[in-house]
C-alpha positions in Angstrom: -18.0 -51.8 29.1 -15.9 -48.8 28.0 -16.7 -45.8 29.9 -18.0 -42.9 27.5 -16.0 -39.7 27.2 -17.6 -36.5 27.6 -17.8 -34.5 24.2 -16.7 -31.4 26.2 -13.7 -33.5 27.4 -12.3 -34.8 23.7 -9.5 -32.9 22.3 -10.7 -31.7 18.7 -8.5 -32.7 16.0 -7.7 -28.7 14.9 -6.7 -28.7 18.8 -4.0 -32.3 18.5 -2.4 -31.2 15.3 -1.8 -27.7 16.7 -0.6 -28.6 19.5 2.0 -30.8 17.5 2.9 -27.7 15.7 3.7 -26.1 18.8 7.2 -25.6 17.6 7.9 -24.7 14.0 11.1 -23.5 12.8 12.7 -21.1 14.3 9.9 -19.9 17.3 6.9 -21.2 19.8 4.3 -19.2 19.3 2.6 -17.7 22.7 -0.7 -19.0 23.7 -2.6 -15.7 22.0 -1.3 -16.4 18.8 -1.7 -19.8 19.1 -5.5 -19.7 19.2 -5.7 -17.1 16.5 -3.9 -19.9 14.8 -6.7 -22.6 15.9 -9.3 -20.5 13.8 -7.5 -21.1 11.1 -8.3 -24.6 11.5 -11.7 -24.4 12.9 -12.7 -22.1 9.9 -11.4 -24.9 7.5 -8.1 -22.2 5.7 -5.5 -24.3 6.4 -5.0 -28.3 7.3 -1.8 -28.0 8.4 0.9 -25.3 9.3 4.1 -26.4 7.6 7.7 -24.3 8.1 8.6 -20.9 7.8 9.1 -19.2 4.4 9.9 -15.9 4.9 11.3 -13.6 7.8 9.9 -9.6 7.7 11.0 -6.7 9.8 7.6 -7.2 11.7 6.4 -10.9 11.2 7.1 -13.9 9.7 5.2 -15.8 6.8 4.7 -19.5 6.9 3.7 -22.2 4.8 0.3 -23.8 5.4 -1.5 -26.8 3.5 -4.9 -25.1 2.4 -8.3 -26.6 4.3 -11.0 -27.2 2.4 -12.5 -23.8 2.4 -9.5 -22.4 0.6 -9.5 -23.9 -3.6 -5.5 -23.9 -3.9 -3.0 -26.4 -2.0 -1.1 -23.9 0.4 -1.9 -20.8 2.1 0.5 -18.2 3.1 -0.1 -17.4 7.3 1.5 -14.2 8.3 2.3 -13.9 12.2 3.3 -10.8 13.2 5.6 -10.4 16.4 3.5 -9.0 19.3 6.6 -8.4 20.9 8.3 -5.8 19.0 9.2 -2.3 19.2 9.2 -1.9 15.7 5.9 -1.3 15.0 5.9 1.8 17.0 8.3 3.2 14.3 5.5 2.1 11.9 2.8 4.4 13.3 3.6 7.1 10.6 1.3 4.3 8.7 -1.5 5.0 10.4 -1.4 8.4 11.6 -3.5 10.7 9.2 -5.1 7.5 7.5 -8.4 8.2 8.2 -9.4 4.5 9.2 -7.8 5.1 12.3 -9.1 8.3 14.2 -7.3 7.4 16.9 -3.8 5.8 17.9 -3.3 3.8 21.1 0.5 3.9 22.0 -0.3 -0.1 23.2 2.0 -2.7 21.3 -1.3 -5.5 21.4 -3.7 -3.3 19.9 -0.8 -1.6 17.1 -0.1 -5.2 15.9 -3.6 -6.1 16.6 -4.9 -3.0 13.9 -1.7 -3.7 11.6 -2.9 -7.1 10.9 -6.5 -6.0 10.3 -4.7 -3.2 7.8 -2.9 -5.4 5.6 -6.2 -7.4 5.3 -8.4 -4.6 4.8 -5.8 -2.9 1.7 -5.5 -6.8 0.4 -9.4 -6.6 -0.2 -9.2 -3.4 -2.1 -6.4 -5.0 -4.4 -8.5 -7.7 -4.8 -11.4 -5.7 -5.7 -9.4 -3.7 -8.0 -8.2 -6.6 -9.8 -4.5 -5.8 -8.9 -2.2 -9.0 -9.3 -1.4 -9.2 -5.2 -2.3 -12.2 -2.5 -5.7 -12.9 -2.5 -6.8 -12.6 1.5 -8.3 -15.7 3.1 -9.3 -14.7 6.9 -7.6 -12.6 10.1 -7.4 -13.0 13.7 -5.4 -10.4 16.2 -2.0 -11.1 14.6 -2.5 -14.0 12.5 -3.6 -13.1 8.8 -4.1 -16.5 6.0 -3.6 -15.3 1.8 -3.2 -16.9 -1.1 0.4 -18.2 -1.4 2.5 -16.8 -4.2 4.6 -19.5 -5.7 4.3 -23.1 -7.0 5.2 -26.5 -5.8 5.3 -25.3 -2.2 8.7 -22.8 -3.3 7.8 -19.3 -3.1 8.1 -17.6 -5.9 11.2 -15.4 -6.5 11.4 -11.9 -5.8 11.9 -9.1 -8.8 15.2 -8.3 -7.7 16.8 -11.9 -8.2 15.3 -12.7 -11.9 16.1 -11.3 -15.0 12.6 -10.9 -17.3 12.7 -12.0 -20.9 10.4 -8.7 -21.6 11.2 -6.2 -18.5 9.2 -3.8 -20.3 5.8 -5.7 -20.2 6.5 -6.8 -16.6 7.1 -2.4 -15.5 3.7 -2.1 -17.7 2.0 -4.1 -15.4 3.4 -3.4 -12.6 2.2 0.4 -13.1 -0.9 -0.6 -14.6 -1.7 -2.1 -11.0 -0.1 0.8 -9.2 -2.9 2.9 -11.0 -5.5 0.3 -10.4 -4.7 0.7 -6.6 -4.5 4.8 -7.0 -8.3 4.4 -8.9 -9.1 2.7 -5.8 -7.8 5.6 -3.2 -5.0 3.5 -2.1 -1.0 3.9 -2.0 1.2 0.7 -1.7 4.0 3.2 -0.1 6.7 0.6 0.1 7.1 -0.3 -3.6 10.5 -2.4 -4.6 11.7 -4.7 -6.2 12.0 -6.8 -3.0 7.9 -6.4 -2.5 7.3 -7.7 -5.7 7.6 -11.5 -6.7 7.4 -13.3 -10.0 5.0 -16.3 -10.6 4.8 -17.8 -14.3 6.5 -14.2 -15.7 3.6 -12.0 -13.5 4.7 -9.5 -11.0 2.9 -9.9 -7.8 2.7 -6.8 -5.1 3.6 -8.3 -1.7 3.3 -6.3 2.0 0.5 -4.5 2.1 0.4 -3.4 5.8 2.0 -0.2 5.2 -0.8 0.9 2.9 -2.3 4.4 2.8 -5.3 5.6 1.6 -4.9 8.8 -1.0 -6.1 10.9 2.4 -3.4 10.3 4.4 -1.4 13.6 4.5 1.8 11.7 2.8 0.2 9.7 0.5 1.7 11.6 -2.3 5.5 11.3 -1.0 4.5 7.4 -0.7 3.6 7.3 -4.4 6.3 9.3 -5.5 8.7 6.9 -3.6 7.0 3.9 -5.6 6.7 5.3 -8.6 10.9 6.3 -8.0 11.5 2.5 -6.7 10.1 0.8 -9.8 11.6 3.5 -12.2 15.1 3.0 -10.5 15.1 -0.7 -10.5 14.0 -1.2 -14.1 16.2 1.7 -15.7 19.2 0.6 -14.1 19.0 -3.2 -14.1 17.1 -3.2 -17.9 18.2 0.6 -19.3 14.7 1.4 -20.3 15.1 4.9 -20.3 11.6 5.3 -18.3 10.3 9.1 -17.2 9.7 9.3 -13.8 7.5 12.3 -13.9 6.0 10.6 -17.2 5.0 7.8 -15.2 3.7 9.3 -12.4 1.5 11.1 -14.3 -0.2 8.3 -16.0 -0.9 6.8 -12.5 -2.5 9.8 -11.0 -4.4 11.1 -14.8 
């Protein structure tokens, strides 16, 4: 007679496949973020968690097939490094942004409040109908979004294309610049390299740097955009754009 095993005692299949995951790419993933990873699973966002896509100055971004709470095929996981002075540099983020009274000069809970940023300013683009990742669920470091591209390929960034009708694609670009302004939100990092291009749309990537209009330099931040996008499409296009002109439309 085969001896019954204890429910409590049986591996769940999120738990099996995750542990076969253990190593992806380029890292191993420490036990913490390996269990934020695990609600991905047990909330049904992704199936599996495939191989790394991108590489960013405080996380990386992997590909993930979608679970069945999540309507597209992948899902984009961001996993930012617990381990990194950087984001100590990145406080000037969070200081003055009212969301965040106070600062705790303690690496877990910085990366820990990034993370929860970046989701929080991805919901206000969604709600404002700006073309950005839609966000799926976060966990301590681990955040899940819609993944920009097709076929599995990310979708190329704004600096490596050149648009059949650059105009239309700086139109819309500013259009959602506004839409995030309307909204009391600053991208502050605005470039051609946070910015990819699915099916001839701009899409506005990295949002943990985000300010509300509040923060004391959230008008240097949208001047720096604004400059970015003005820059990049003037020189690379020569479409004679104002600066001041467009910064005014943003902020009318």
């Amino acid at each position: 007679m085969a001896q019954r095993v204890s429910k409590r005692k049986r591996p769940s299949r999120e738990k099996h496949m995750l542990k076969e995951q253990l190593v992806i790419e380029e890292g191993v993933f420490d036990n913490r973020t390996m269990l934020r990873i695990e609600k991905l699973f047990s909330h049904k966002i992704i199936s599996r968690l495939g191989f790394l896509i991108a590489k960013g100055k405080e996380g990386d971004v992997y590909l993930a097939d979608s679970g069945s709470a999540v309507k597209e095929d992948y899902v984009a996981v961001k996993i930012f490094r617990i381990e990194t002075s950087k984001f100590f540099s990145r406080t000037e983020y969070m200081i003055g942004d009212p969301r965040f009274p106070k600062i705790k000069r303690e690496i877990f809970w910085i990366v820990n409040e990034w993370c929860k940023k970046e989701y929080g300013n991805l919901k206000i683009a969604d709600y404002a109908k700006v073309h950005a990742p839609k966000p799926y669920y976060f966990n301590g470091n681990v955040i899940a979004m819609e993944f920009i591209g097709s076929n599995g390929r990310v979708a190329p960034q704004l600096k490596n294309v050149v648009l059949e009708d650059p105009r239309k694609v700086f139109n819309t670009i500013i259009t959602d610049v506004k839409r995030l302004y309307d909204n009391e939100l600053v991208h502050a990092d605005m470039s051609e390299y946070n910015i990819l291009m699915r099916d001839g749309v701009p899409y506005i990537i990295d949002f943990g740097q985000a300010v509300v209009t509040q923060h004391p330099n959230a008008v240097e931040f949208l001047r720096r955009d604004v400059r970015n996008i003005v820059n990049h499409f003037n020189k690379k296009y020569g479409l004679g754009i104002d600066e001041e002109e467009t910064y005014a439309k943003i902020t009318a």
